[in-house]
Every structure is written in structure tokens, then in C-alpha cells.
N, C-alpha and C positions, 0 to 999 in steps of 0.2 A: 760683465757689467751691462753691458748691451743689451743683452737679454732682459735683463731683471727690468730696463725700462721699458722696454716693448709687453712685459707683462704688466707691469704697475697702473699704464696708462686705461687700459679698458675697465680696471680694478676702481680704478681711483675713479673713470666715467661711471661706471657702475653704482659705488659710493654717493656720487654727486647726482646722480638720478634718482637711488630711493629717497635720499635727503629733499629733495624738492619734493615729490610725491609724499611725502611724510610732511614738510610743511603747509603742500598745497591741502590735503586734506584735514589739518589742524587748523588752519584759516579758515575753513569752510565750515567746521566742528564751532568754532567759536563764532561765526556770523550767525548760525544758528541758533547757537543758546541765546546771541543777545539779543534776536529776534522773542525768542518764546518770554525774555524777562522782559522786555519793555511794551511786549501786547500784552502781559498778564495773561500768557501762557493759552492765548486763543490765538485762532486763526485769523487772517488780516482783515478777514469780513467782520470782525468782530471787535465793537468798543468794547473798550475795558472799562472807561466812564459809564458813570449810571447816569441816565436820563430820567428824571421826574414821569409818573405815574401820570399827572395831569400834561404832561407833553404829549400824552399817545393819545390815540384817539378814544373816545367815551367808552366806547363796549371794551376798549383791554382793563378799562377799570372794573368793568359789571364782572369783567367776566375773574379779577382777580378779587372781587368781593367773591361771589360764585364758588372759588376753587377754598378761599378763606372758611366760609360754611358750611362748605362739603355737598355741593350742589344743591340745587339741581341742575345739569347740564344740557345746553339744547342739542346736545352730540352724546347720548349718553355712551353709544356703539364706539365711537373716538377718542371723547373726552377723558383722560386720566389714566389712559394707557402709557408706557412706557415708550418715553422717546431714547433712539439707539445712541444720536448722534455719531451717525454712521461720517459723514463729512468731516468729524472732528471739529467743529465751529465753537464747540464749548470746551470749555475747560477737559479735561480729562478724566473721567471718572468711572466708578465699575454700572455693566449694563444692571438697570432698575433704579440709578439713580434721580433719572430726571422723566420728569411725568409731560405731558403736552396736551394743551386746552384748546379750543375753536376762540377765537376771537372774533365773532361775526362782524360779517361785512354788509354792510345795507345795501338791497339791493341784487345779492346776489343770488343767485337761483343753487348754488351750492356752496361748502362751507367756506370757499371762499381761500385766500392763502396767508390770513393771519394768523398765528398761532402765539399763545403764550409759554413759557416752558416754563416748570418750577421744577427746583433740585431739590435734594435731601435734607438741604441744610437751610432752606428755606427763603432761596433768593431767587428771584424771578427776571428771565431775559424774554424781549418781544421779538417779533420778527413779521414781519409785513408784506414779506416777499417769498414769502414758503420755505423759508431754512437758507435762505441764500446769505442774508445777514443777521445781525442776531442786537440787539442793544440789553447791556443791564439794566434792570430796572429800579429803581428805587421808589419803594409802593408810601415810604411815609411823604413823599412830596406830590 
């Protein structure tokens, strides 16, 4: 009988060690998803609120009138090309989905690091800082 306890115990440590690593990585599984469902499945630099069209500044409006008519673009070599979202700041979606526009900056001698982005589906996020954050945009306000 001796024995059998001298075997049970590394068995039973053993037991109680994957069971913690099987919980510790299920806690960690689930802080995550409720991370992705309470950003609306963007990255933390990224509202999920839409901010009014008339909150940004003047040119993101020219320039989502612009992207509405189908140019003309003062970037035409930039404008309309396909953004990768390489970072993941956006939602998730297959590459060609989301295009990106020059939002000019007065004053600046190059384009500057405002961009607009439009997806596929028709909804427009700004960014003022070169991709570093992102805001949705809501163009009827």
C-alpha cells in the first residue's frame, strides 16, 4: 500500500498542474474575447463610437465629398489604393476591402498624416495620426 501512495502523489501533482494551466489559459481565452466584444472587435486604439463628420476637421469632409464622386483626388498615385491594415486597427476583413484617401493638412509640404479610410460596406473611419488611431465616422452628421 505504500507504494501505491508514493505513486499517486506526483500523479495527482501532475493532475493538479495541467488543471491549472488548462484553467490559467481559459481565463486568458476569455479575457480576450471580452476584450474583442466590448471594442467592437477593434484594437484599443480604436473607437468603436462614430464621431460626427462635422467634429473633424474641414478637408476630411472635402475629401469624403471627393471619395462620394469619385474624385478627383489631389493624391491621385495614393488616393484609392488599398489599405492592408496591416496593424489590425480595423475590424477584420479580407485584403481589398478597405481603400485610403489623403486628407490634406494645410500647410504641409507633404501629404501629411491624415487619412480617411472607406470599407466595402460603406462606412468611413479617420485617423490623424498616420494609422496610429482610427475613429468611425459618421458622414450624415
Amino acid at each position: 500500500m505504500r507504494r501505491v501512495r508514493r505513486t499517486r502523489r506526483p500523479l495527482v501533482a501532475l493532475v493538479a498542474l495541467l488543471a491549472a494551466l488548462v484553467v490559467g489559459y481559459g481565463v486568458k481565452a476569455l479575457s480576450s474575447g471580452d476584450h474583442a466584444r466590448t471594442s467592437g472587435s477593434t484594437s484599443a486604439s480604436t473607437s468603436s463610437a462614430r464621431v460626427p463628420l462635422s467634429s473633424l476637421p474641414q478637408q476630411a469632409g472635402a475629401t469624403v465629398h471627393l471619395i462620394e464622386q469619385g474624385g478627383p483626388f489631389p493624391y491621385p498615385r495614393n488616393d484609392g489604393v488599398v489599405f492592408r491594415n496591416n496593424e489590425r486597427h480595423l475590424p477584420s476583413e479580407p485584403t481589398g476591402y478597405y481603400h485610403e484617401y489623403t486628407v490634406p493638412t494645410p500647410g504641409s509640404r507633404d501629404r501629411g498624416a491624415r487619412r480617411m479610410i472607406m470599407g466595402g460596406g460603406g462606412e468611413f473611419w479617420y485617423t490623424g495620426d498616420h494609422y496610429a488611431t482610427f475613429q468611425r465616422v459618421d458622414v450624415n452628421r
